[in-house]
C-alpha positions, 0 to 999 in steps of 0.5 A: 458521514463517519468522523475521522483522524489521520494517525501521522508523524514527522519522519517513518519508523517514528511508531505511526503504524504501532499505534494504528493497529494499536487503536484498531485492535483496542477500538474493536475490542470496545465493540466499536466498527472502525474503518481504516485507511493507508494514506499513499502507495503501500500493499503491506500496512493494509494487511495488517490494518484488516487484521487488526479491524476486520474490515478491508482498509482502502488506500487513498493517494492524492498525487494518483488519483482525483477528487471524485475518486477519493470521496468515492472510496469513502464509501468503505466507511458507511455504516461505521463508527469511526475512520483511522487513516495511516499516512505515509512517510512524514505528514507533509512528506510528497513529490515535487510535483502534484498530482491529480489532487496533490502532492502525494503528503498524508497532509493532503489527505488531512485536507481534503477529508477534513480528519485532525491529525494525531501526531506521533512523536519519537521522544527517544533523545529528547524532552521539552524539545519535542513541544517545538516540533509539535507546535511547528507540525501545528503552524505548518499548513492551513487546514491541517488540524493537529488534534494532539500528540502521542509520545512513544518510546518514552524512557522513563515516567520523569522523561514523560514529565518532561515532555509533558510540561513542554506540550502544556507550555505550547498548548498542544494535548497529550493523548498517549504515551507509549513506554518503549516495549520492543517486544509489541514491534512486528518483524521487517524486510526490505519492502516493509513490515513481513507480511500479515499473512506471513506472521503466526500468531499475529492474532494474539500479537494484535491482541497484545498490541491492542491492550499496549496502546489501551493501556497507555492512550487516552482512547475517550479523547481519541473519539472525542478528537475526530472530526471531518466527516465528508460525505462520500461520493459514488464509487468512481467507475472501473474498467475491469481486465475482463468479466472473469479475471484469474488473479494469482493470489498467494504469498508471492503475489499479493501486492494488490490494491482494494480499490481496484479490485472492489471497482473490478467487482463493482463493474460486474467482475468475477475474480477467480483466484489461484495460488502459483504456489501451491501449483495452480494455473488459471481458471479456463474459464477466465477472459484474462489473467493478472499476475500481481505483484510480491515476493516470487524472489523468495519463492524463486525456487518453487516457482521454478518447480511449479511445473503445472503453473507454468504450463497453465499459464503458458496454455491460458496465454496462448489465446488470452491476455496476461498481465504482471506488476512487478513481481508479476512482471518478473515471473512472467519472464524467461528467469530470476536470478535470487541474492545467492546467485542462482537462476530460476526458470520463470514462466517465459511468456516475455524474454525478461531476466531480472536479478536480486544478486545485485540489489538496487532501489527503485522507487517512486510513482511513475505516469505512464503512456500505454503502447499496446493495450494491458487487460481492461485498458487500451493503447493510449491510456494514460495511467499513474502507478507506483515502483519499489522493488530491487531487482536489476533487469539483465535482459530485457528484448521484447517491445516496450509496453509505455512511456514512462516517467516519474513524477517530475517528468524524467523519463524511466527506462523501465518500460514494461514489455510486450508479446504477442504469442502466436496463439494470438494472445497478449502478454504484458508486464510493467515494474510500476504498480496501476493505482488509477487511470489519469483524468 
């Protein structure tokens, strides 16, 4: 039973993930083995977080998954000195309505798992008054323990004294207090920070990172303010797609969750990985292919190039079944449109066209009714998943894959697809990424 705490904050682009991986690299640096955890549906963060503590982070989403699955994944702290967990959004931040244990907030997390919470304040434009907020954040919900704040983009040393005398009025601790330092930020795009694998250097920036937050937290009283500790229960079961999965794994398609893939493994899977980029097809050998999703828009080019990729996969096709989420999805189609205007060929297994020329959010989780069966789950199978992307769909003819709908049960016209090719083989895709099987 490895204690924890949740690293949260009111609002996102407050500092939460900055002092995440601040703490990870420092506490390691310490010779200490830290596990951590993303608190609802995001692929980029954990990147980052194994980097910074060399363990593989886990996420953990109380609207998509229940109870038994949520200590279950506990497992990943076993043998560990401490739990870090980076929640989503603002602390109580989630949809309307809840889901299998809640409503998707990083405070139901909090609960459930018994970590205090270590606030991050933005205190940039204000000074005594980030006490009330603090002490809102403490009264707000039962169970929900705030064990301190940290102060960041803090100006000056008088502006830390004033906020300070603010939290010692309202009796709440002061763990850090982070200067503003632009050059310690990691660079962004659309989805989120760019991503790990993408960063050079990113080693001495979480070095750098790391002595930052070192030098301007109170580490000790970090330690000494984690708490909870629930014993974790046996890993929840997994059906893997097949015995030997081909997972396309490179800089466009990365958006995979560790979850499902240590349940893959744990059910006796093999997952044979390939790079579309460097154009690879799937292993022979495999029963089935997964297309994860990423950015194949900013690799549209090379994709379309891959001339040995795409006659891979369209031979694997024939006879087996393929699986794409989302950016996956995009590149099983017959084209991609990137923000210049320019069509790129994709792999044509499913007739879908999608475009980036004209940009729209979609966002948001989505329960979904399966109609045809995707690789390891059959017709009927009721899933719950996660969409953000900002492509528009241009052509779409083949069949429906689900039933789709988001969280308040408002129907999603995107749907997915289906085709069966006439070697007999399935290919399936959806826009929303798999978190977990719906109980």
């Amino acid at each position: 039973m490895t204690p924890g705490l949740l690293i949260s904050a009111p609002a996102s682009g407050t500092g939460k993930t900055t002092l995440t991986l601040g703490l990870l690299a420092a506490l390691r640096a310490r010779g200490l083995v830290v596990q951590p955890f993303k608190c609802g549906p995001d692929y980029i963060d954990p990147a980052f977080h194994a980097a910074a503590s060399g363990r593989v982070s886990v996420n953990l989403d109380s609207w998509a998954m229940d109870p038994s699955r949520l200590t279950g994944l506990l497992d990943a702290a076993t043998g560990t000195d401490l739990v870090v967990a980076e929640g989503a959004m603002g602390l109580f931040d989630g949809v309307v309505t809840p889901g299998e244990t809640g409503n998707g907030a990083s405070a139901d997390i909090a609960a459930l798992m018994g970590w205090p919470v270590v606030l991050v304040l933005d205190v940039s434009g204000q000074a005594q008054t980030a006490a009330a907020v603090a002490r809102g954040f403490a009264g707000w919900r039962p169970g929900v323990a705030i064990a301190g704040v940290v102060l960041n983009r803090v100006a000056s040393p008088r502006h830390e004294t004033l906020v300070r005398a603010g939290m010692e009025a309202a009796g709440i601790p002061v763990l850090g207090a982070l200067p503003r330092r632009p050059a310690v930020a990691l660079p962004e795009r659309h989805l989120g920070l760019v991503q790990a694998e993408e960063q050079e250097g990113l080693a001495a920036k979480l070095a750098e990172l790391g002595a930052f937050v070192a030098g301007h937290v109170d580490l000790e009283a970090i330690l000494a303010a984690a708490g909870g500790g629930l014993a974790a229960s046996s890993p929840r079961p997994t059906q893997p797609p097949a015995e030997r999965i081909a997972l396309a794994r490179d800089a466009a398609f990365s958006f995979v969750y560790p979850h499902l893939l240590q349940g893959w493994r744990g059910a006796g899977a093999t997952i044979l990985p390939f790079s579309p980029l460097a154009d690879e097809g799937p292993d022979p050998s495999a029963g089935a292919c997964w297309l994860p999703g990423g950015y194949p828009e900013l690799h549209a080019g090379r994709l379309a190039a891959a001339d040995r990729f795409r006659h891979a996969l369209q031979a694997f096709a024939q006879t087996r079944p393929v699986h794409g989420e989302c950016g996956g999805y995009m590149a099983m189609g017959a084209g991609m449109v990137d923000r210049d205007g320019t069509r790129h060929a994709m792999a044509g297994l499913l007739a879908l066209e999608t475009s980036f020329q004209t940009r729209r959010m979609h966002l948001g989780y989505r329960v979904a009714r399966l109609t045809a069966p995707i690789p390891g789950l059959a017709a009927g199978a009721r899933l719950r998943g996660h969409e953000f992307h900002y492509a528009t769909i241009t052509g779409q003819p083949d069949a429906a894959l689900a039933e789709v709908a988001d969280a308040s049960g408002a129907p999603v016209a995107e749907t997915g697809s289906q085709r069966r090719q006439s070697g007999g083989g399935l290919s399936t895709g959806t826009f929303f990424h798999l978190i977990a099987e719906a109980t």
